[in-house]
C-alpha positions in Angstrom: 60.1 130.9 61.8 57.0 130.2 61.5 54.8 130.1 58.0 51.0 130.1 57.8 49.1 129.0 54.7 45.5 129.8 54.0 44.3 127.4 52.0 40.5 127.0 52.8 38.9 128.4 49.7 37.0 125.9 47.4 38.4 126.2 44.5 35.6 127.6 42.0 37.4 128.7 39.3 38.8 125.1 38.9 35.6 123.6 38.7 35.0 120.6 37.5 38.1 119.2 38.8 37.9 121.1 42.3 34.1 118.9 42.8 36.5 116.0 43.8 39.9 117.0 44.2 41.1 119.9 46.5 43.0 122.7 44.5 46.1 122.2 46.5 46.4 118.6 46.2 45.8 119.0 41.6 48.8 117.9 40.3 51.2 119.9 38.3 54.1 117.4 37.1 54.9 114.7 39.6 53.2 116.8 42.6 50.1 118.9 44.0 50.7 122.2 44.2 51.3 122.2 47.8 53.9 119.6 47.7 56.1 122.4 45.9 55.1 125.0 48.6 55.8 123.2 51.9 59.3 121.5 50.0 60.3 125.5 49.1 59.4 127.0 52.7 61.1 124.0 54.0 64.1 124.4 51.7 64.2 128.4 53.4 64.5 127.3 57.3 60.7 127.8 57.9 60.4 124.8 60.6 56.5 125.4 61.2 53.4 125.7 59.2 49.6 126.4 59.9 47.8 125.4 57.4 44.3 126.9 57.8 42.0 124.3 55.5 38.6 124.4 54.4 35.8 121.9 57.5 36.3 119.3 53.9 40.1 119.5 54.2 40.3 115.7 55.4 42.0 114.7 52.8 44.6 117.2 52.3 45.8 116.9 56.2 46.2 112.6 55.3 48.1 113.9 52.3 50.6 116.1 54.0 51.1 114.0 57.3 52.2 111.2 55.0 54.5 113.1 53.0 56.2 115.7 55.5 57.6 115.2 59.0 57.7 118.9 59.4 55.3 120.3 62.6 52.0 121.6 61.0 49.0 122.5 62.7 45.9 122.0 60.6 43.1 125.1 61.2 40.1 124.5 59.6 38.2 127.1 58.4 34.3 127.1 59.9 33.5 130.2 57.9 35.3 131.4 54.7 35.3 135.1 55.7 38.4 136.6 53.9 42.3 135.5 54.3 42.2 137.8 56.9 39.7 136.0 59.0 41.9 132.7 58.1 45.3 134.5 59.4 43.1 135.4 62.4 42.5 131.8 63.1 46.1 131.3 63.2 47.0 133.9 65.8 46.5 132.5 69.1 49.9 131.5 68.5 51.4 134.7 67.3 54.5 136.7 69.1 56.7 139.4 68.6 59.2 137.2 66.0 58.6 137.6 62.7 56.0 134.9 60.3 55.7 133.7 56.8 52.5 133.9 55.0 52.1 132.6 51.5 48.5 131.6 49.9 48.3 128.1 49.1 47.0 128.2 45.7 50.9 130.3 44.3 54.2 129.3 43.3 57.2 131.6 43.7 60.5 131.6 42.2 63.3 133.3 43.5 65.4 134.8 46.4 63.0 134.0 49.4 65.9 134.2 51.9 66.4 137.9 50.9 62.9 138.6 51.4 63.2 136.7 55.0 65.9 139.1 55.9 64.2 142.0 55.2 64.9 145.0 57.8 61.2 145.4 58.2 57.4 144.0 57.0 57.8 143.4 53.6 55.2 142.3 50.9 55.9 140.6 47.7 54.7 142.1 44.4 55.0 142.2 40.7 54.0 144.5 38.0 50.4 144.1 36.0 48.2 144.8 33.3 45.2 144.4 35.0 45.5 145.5 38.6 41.6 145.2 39.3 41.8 141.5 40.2 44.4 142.1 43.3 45.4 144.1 45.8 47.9 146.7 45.2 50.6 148.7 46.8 51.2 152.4 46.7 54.8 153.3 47.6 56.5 156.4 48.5 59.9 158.3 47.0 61.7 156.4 49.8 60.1 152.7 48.6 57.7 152.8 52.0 54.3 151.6 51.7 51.8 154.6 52.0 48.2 152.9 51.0 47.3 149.1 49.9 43.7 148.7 48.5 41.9 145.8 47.5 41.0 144.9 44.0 39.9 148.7 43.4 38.3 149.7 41.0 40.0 152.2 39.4 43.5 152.7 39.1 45.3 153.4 41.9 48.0 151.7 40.9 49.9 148.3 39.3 52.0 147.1 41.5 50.0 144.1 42.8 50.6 142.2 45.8 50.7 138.5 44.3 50.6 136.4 48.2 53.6 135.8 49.8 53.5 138.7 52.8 57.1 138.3 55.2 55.5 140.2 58.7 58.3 141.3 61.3 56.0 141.0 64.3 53.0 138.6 63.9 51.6 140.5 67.1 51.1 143.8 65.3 49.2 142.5 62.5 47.7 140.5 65.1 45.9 143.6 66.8 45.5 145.1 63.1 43.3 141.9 62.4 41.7 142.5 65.9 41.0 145.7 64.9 38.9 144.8 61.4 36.7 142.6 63.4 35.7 144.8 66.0 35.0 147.5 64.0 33.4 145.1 61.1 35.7 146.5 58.3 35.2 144.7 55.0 36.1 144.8 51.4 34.0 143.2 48.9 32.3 141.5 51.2 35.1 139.9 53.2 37.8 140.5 56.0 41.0 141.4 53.7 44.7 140.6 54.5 45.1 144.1 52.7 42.9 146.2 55.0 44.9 144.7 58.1 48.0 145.6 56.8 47.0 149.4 55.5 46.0 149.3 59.6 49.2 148.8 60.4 50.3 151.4 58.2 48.4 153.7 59.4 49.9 152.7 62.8 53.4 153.7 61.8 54.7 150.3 60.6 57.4 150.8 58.0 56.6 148.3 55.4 58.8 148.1 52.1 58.0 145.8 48.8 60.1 143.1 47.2 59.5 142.5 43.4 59.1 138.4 42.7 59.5 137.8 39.5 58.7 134.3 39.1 55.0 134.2 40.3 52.4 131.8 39.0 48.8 131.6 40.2 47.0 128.5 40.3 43.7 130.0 40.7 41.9 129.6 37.4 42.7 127.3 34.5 44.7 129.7 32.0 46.9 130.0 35.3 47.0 126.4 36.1 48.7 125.7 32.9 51.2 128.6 32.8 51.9 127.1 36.6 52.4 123.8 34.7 54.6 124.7 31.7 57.0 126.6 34.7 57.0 123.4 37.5 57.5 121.2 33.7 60.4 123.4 32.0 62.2 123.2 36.2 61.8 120.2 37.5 61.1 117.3 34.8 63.7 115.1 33.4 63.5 113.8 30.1 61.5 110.7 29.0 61.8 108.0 26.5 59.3 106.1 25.7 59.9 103.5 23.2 57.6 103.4 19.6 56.3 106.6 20.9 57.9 110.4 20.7 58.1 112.7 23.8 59.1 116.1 23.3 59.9 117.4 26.9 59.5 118.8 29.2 56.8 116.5 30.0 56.4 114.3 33.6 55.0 110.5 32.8 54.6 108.5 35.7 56.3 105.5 35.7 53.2 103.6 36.1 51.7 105.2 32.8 50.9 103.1 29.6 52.0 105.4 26.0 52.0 103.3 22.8 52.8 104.8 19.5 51.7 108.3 20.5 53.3 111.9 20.6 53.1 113.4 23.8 54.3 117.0 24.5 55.7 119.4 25.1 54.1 120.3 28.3 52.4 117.0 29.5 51.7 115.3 33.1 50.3 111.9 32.5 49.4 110.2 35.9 49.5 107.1 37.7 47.7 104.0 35.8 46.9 106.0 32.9 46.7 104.5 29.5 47.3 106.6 25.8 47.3 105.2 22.9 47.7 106.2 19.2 47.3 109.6 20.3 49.0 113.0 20.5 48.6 115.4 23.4 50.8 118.4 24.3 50.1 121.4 26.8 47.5 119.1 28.7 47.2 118.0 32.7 46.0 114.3 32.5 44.9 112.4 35.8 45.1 109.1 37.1 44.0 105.5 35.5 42.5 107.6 32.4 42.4 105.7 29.2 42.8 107.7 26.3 42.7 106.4 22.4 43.4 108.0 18.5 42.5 111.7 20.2 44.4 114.9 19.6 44.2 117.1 22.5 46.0 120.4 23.3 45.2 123.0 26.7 43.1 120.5 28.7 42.8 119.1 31.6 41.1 115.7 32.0 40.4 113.8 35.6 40.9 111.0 36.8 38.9 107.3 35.9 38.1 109.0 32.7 37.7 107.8 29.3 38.1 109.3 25.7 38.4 107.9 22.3 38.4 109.2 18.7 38.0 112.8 18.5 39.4 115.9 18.2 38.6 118.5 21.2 40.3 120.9 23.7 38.4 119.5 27.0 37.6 120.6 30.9 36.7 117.3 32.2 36.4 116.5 36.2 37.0 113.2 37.7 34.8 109.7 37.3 33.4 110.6 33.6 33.3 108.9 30.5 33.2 110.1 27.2 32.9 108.2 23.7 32.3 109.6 20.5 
């Protein structure tokens, strides 16, 4: 089965750290997020991926040739004109058999073989407070979609769609996305995955729901560190570092420097970096960073950067220095 990724957006939310790093490739624990995408879909039998990328998505295609051997085409995205204009992209390739698509910025946990089996379309979704921000999903008695809007703006309902969409004939959203384009249908200013499936809808596709449970969005920074203490609390072993006190989960590379500090829980310390006499929980921190008598909690620091004697919750991208 095939599985397509859009991953072209920029990454604004994450700014500073998205002016020199793509969002996919910002590590959470020992990996970018879309190391922990492509390892999952492979782990579920997917056995091709378009990954539709951003015209500045170099990088990340040098970053996933030398790390997968899977067959991925790389799309890159001229115009960011909606995820449905990035599926579109994608669909020169698209048949009657069933595809994958999952948005590159969000983690899943759970049964996604189940959800591959499904007897027809089926979207995932979860329960929210605050359904504005997404698209959501009105269902009928029998569990059938009857209406999906985008981001509305009043309540139409709270079951969001959180971006993992399993499609039992890419050809039929195919000529729904054909159909958005010719007849220039937009929401908020952009060509909507939701619009193209509320087509198909409307075209007498049965399409049922599956509730994911474990779903974290790596969109914005409060995100990015809920995304962290999950990938943390799964996947990290613990660490000992002599003269210094870890409370796990954390992930230190092996190539890090900690003397007589207190680092966690809910740490990533990267490649080269060097902390001393300090004492950091809940924090991402990047690569060859040197970082001295500080107290830091829910931050994020770059790479090549330097801090030293203060107390602070910090944002700070890559290549910067700070003294104080």
């Amino acid at each position: 089965m095939k599985a397509i990724i859009p991953a072209a957006g920029v990454g604004t939310r994450m700014r500073p750290h998205t002016y020199t790093t793509p969002k996919i490739l910002m590590k959470l624990g020992e990996k970018p997020i879309i190391d922990y995408i492509i390892e999952d879909l492979i782990s579920n039998d997917i056995d091709e991926i378009d990954l539709v990328l951003n015209p500045g998505g170099d990088r990340i295609e040098k970053h996933i040739k030398e790390r997968f051997s899977i067959k991925i085409r790389f799309i890159f995205q001229t115009e960011l004109k909606g995820i449905a204009h990035a599926v579109k992209m994608a669909s020169d390739e698209f048949t009657d058999e069933p595809i994958l698509i999952v948005l590159g910025d969000t983690l899943f946990e759970g049964d996604l073989k189940k959800f591959l089996n499904s007897e027809y379309t089926c979207l995932g979704v979860k329960e929210v407070e605050d359904p504005h921000k997404f698209g959501v999903v009105v269902s009928n008695e029998k569990g059938f979609v009857e209406r999906l809007v985008e981001k509305p703006d009043t309540l139409v309902s709270n079951t969001a769609l959180v971006g993992i969409y399993f499609i039992k004939n890419g050809n039929r959203l195919k000529d729904s996305i054909e159909y958005l384009f010719k007849n220039d249908i937009k929401t908020k200013g952009e060509y909507q995955i939701t619009d193209a499936i509320q087509n198909m809808v409307e075209n007498g596709e049965k399409i049922t729901t599956s509730a994911i449970e474990g779903w974290y969005d790596c969109g914005n920074p409060e995100n990015f560190f809920k995304s962290h203490r999950y990938i943390l609390k799964k996947f990290s072993e613990k660490t000992d570092v002599p003269g210094s006190t870890i409370i796990d989960p954390c992930y230190i590379s092996p190539s890090a420097e900690i003397v007589e500090s207190v680092i966690g829980p809910y740490v990533t310390v990267g490649n080269g970096t060097k902390i001393l006499n300090s004492v950091i929980k809940d924090s991402i921190i990047g690569e060859n960073s040197h970082i001295e008598f500080m107290v830091l909690k829910i931050s994020i620091i770059g790479n090549d950067v330097f801090l030293k004697n203060k107390e602070l919750s910090l944002n700070i991208g890559c290549t910067t220095k700070v003294i104080f």
